[in-house]
C-alpha positions in Angstrom: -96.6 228.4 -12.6 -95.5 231.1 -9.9 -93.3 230.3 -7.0 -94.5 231.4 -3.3 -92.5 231.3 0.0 -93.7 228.1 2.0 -95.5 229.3 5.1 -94.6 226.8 7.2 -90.9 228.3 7.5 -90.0 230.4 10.1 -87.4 233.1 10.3 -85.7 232.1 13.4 -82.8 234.0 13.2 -80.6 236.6 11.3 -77.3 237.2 12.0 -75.8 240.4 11.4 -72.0 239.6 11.4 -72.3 237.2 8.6 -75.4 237.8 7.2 -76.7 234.6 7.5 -80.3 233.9 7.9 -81.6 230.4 9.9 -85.7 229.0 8.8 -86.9 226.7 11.0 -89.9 224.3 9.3 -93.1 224.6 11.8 -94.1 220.7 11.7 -91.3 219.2 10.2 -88.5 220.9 12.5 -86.4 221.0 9.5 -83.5 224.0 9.7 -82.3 225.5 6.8 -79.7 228.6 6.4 -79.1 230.8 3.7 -77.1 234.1 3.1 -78.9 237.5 3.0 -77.8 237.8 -1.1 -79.5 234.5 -1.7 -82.8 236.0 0.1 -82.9 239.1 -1.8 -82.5 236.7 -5.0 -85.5 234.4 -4.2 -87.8 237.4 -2.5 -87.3 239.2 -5.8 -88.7 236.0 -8.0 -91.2 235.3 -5.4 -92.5 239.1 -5.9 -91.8 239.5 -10.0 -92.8 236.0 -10.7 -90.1 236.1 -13.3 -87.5 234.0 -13.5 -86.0 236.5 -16.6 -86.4 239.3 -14.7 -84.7 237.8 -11.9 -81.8 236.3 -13.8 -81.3 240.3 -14.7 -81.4 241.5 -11.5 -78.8 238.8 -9.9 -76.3 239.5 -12.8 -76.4 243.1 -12.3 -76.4 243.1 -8.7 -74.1 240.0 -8.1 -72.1 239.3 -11.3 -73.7 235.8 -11.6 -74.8 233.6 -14.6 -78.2 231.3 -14.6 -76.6 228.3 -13.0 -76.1 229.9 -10.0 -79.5 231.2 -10.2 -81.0 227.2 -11.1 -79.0 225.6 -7.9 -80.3 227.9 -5.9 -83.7 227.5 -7.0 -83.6 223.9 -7.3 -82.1 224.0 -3.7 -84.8 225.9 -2.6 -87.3 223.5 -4.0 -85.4 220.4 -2.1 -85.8 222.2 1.3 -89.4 223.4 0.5 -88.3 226.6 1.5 -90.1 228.3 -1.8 -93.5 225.7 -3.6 -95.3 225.9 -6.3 -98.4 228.1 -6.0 -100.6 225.2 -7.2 -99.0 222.7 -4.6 -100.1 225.1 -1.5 -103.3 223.8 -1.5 -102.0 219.8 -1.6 -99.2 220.5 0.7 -101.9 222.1 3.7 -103.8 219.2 3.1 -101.0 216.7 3.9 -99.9 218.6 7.0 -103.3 218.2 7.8 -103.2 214.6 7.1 -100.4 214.3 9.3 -100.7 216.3 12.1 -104.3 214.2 12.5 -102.7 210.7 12.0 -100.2 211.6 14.9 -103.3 212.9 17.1 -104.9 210.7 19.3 -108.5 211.0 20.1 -107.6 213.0 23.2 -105.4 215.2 21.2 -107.9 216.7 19.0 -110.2 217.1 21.9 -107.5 219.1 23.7 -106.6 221.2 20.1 -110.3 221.7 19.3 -110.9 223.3 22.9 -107.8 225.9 22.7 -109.0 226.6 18.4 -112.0 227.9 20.1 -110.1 230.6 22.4 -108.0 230.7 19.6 -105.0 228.9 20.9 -103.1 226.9 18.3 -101.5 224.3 20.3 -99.2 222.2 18.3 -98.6 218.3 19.5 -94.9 217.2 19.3 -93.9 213.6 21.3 -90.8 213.7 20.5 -87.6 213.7 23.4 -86.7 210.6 25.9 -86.8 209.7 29.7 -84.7 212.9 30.7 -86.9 215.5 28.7 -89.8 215.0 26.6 -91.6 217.4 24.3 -95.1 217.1 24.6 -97.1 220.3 23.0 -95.9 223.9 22.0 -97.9 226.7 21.5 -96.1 229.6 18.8 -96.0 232.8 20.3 -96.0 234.8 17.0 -98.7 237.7 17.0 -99.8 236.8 20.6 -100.4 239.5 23.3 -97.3 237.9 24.6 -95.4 238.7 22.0 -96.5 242.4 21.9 -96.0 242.6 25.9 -92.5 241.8 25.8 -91.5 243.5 22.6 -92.7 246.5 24.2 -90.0 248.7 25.3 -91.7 250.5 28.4 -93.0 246.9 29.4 -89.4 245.9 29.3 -88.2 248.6 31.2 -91.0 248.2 33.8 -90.6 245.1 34.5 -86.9 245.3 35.2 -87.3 247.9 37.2 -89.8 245.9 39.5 -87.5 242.8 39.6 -84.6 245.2 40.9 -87.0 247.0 43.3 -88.7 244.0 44.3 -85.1 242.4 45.7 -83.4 245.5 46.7 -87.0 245.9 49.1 -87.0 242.2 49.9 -83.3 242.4 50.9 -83.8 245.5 53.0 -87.0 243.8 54.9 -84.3 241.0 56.6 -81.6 243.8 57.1 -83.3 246.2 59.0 -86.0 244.1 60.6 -84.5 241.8 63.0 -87.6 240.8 64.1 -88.6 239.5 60.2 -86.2 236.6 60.9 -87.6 235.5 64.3 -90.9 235.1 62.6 -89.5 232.8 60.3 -88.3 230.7 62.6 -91.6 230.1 64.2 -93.1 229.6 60.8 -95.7 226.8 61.0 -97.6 225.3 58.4 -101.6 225.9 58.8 -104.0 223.8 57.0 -106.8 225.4 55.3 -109.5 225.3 52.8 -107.9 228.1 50.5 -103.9 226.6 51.0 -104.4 223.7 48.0 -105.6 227.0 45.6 -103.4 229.8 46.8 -100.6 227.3 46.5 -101.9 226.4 42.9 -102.2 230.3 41.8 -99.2 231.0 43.2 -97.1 228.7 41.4 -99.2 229.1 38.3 -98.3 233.0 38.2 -94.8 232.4 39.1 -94.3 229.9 36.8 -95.7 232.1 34.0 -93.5 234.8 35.4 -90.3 233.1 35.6 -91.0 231.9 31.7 -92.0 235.5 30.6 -88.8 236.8 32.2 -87.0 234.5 29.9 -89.1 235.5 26.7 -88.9 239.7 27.3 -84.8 239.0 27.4 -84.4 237.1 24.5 -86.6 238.9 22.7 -84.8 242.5 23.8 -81.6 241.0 22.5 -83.1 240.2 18.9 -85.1 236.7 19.6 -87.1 236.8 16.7 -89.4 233.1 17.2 -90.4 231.7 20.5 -92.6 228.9 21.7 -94.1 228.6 24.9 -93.5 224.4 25.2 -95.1 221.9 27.8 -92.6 218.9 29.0 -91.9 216.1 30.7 -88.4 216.4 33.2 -87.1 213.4 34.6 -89.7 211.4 33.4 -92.4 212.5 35.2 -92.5 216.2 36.2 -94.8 218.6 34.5 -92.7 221.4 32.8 -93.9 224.7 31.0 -90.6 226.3 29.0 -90.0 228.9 26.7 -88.3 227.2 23.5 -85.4 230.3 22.0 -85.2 228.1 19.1 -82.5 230.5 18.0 -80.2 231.2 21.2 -77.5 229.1 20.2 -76.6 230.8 16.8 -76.3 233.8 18.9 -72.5 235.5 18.7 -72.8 237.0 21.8 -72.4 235.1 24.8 -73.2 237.6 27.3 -76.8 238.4 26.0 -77.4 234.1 25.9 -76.2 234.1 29.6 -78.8 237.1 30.4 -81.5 235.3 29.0 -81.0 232.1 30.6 -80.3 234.1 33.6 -83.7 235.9 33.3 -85.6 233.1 35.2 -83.7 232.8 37.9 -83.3 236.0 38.5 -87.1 236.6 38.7 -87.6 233.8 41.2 -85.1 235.7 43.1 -86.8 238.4 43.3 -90.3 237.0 44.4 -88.8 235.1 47.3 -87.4 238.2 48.6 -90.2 240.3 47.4 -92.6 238.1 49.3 -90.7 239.5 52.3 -93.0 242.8 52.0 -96.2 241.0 52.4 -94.7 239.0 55.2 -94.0 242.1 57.2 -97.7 243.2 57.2 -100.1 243.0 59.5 -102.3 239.7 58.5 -104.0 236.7 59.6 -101.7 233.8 60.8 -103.4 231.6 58.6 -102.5 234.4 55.4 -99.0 234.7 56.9 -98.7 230.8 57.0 -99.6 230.2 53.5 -97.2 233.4 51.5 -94.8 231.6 53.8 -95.2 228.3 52.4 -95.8 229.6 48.7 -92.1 231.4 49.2 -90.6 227.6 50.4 -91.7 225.8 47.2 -90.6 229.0 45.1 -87.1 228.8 46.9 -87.1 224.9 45.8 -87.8 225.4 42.2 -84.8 228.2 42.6 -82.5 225.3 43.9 -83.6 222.7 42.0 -83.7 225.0 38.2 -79.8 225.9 39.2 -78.4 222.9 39.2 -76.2 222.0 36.6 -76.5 218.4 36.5 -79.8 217.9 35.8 -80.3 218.7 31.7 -83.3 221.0 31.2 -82.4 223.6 33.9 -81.1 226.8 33.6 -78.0 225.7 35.3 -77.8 223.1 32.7 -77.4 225.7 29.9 -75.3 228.3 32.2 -72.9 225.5 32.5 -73.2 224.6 28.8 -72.1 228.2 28.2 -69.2 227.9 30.3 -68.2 225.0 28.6 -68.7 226.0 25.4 -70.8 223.0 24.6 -74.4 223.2 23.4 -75.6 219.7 23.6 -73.1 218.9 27.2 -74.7 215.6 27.9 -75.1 214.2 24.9 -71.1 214.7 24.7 -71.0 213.5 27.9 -72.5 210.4 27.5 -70.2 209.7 24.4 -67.9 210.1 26.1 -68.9 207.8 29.2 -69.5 204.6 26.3 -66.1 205.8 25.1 -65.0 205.2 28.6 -66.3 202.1 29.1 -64.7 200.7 25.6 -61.3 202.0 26.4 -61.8 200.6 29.7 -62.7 196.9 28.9 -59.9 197.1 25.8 -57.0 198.4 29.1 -56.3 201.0 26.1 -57.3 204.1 28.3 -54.7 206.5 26.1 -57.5 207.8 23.7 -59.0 208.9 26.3 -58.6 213.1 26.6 -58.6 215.1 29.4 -61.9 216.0 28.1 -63.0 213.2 28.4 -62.5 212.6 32.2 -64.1 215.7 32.8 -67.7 214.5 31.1 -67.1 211.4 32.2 -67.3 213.1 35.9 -70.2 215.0 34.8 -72.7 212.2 33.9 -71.3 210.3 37.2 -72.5 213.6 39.1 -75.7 213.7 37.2 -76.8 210.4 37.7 -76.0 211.2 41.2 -78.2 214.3 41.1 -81.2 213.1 39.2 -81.5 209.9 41.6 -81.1 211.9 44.9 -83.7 214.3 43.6 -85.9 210.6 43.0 -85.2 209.8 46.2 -86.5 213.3 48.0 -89.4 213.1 46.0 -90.0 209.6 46.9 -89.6 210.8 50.7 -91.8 213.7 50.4 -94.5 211.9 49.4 -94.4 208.8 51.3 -92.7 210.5 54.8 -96.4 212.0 55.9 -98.0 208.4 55.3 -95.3 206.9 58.2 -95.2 210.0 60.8 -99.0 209.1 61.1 -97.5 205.5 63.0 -95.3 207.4 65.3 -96.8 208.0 69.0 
């Protein structure tokens, strides 16, 4: 029997400073690392389906004996990284199995409609009350994929971002009369608002996620899913999952590509400026108007730090220096209360304080942002009662 590399692993990652290389299991979400050496050992029995001619090559090219070249392999077969040849067709059927037993009857609906566009949409469930995982869809060989790997495309649309704020800005500086208009902005009610709004937000949204994807993949993002959430609970929430960002060595090209969002939004707020200035229908005027006030929310909301999921989530995570911030956080708020209830609060660290403070200020933020929600929605029902 022949060993074969198991589809279902992904190379996420490779970095170059230590030559280690991160697989990432499709279904199973299992991550595995190996060096480069040990990749060239197994490629080379993969291809020559030899485990003599293999054993040859890795004592000429690494000085090592068979046991070296039997824990690898039997390390290999642990992990699932490399199968049996016979076993493909047993172990396709059993992700089969399982990604049907996990489905619900709505499920398969949804995944048989995008097979026919040719969408494979993958079903997750997985996450809690704060952020949920509900489906991904891989990006691999997509015309997303070839879009931002292309280098003009990159440049392009980097370009337009820069032009699109630099023109935005320059509406409000030398137009005086731009800022009087908005401050006789008035919403106006119309058949096309509900859809314009919709499209708007749909684009932007797609925008702000592609602005993430060309970055990461520019700095050598290698596997990328576009992912659909739940925030908070509740609120709907398309994402681009860098499953590798975090191995990344340099920190400047993770900030850029968590940057990348809000930097886009940026730009179309002020680059909604230029239609603003033109000559149109109130009505038209009204609604880019109102389409640039939710666009400015979402920029608000996705930069603040205290609410995990946003991008100023992770920028602060950077700064910090701590990947998974409120999950150490909230350690350290139970190690809080312990110390606190046994008066021994000298194992606390300074470190401690300082989450502790955090998850205080998020709490804070996440039910204020319940509470504004709650307003927004119910505040039109009660201004009907007011003569």
């Amino acid at each position: 029997m022949n060993y074969i590399f198991n589809p279902d692993y992904k190379l996420i990652y490779s970095k170059e400073s230590t030559e280690e290389l991160y697989f990432k299991h499709t279904w199973k979400d299992t991550l595995i690392q190996i060096s480069q050496c040990e990749w060239n050992i197994l490629s080379h029995l993969v291809k020559n389906r030899d485990e003599n001619k293999t054993l040859i090559y890795l004592m000429q090219s690494y000085d090592a004996d068979q046991s070296i070249l039997n824990q690898l392999i039997q390390y290999s077969l642990e992990t699932e990284l490399i199968i049996w040849e016979d076993a493909l067709e047993a172990q396709q059927k059993q992700k089969t199995l399982f990604q049907n037993q996990s489905l619900s009857n709505w499920k398969l609906v949804i995944s048989q409609l995008f097979s026919y566009v040719s969408i494979p949409i993958e079903f997750i469930g997985r996450g809690n009350l704060r952020f949920y995982k509900v489906a991904k869809i891989p990006l691999e060989k997509t015309w997303m994929e070839s879009w931002a790997k292309n280098q003009m495309a990159q440049t392009f649309f980097q370009i337009m971002v820069i032009l699109l704020m630099f023109t935005g800005i320059g509406q409000i500086i030398y137009n005086p009369q731009f800022i009087k208009q908005w401050q006789d902005f008035e919403l106006i009610n119309s058949p096309i608002l509900l859809p314009f709004l919709i499209s708007g937000l749909l684009v932007s949204t797609f925008l702000h996620e592609f602005a993430h994807y060309l970055i990461y993949l520019k700095h050598g993002g290698l596997v990328a899913d576009l992912g659909f959430s739940f925030v908070l609970g509740f609120i709907p929430f398309v994402h681009i999952n860098t499953n590798s960002l975090h191995f990344w060595d340099n920190q400047r090209h993770r900030v850029e590509v968590i940057l990348a969002g809000i930097l886009l939004d940026i730009s179309l707020v002020l680059g909604i400026n230029i239609f603003l200035d033109w000559e149109m229908e109130k009505i038209w005027l009204s609604h880019w108007q109102f389409l640039q006030c939710f666009i400015a929310f979402r920029i608000i909301f996705n930069a603040i730090p205290f609410i995990p999921g946003t991008d100023g989530y992770f920028l602060l995570s950077e700064y910090l220096h701590e990947p998974a911030l409120f999950h150490e956080a909230s350690r350290s708020i139970k190690k809080f209360k312990t110390s606190l209830f046994q008066l021994n609060v000298n194992t606390l660290k300074p470190k401690d304080y300082l989450f502790v403070g955090y998850i205080l200020m998020s709490y804070c933020f996440i039910s204020a942002y319940y509470c504004l929600l709650a307003l927004w929605i119910i505040l039109p029902y009660f201004i009907r009662f007011i003569p």
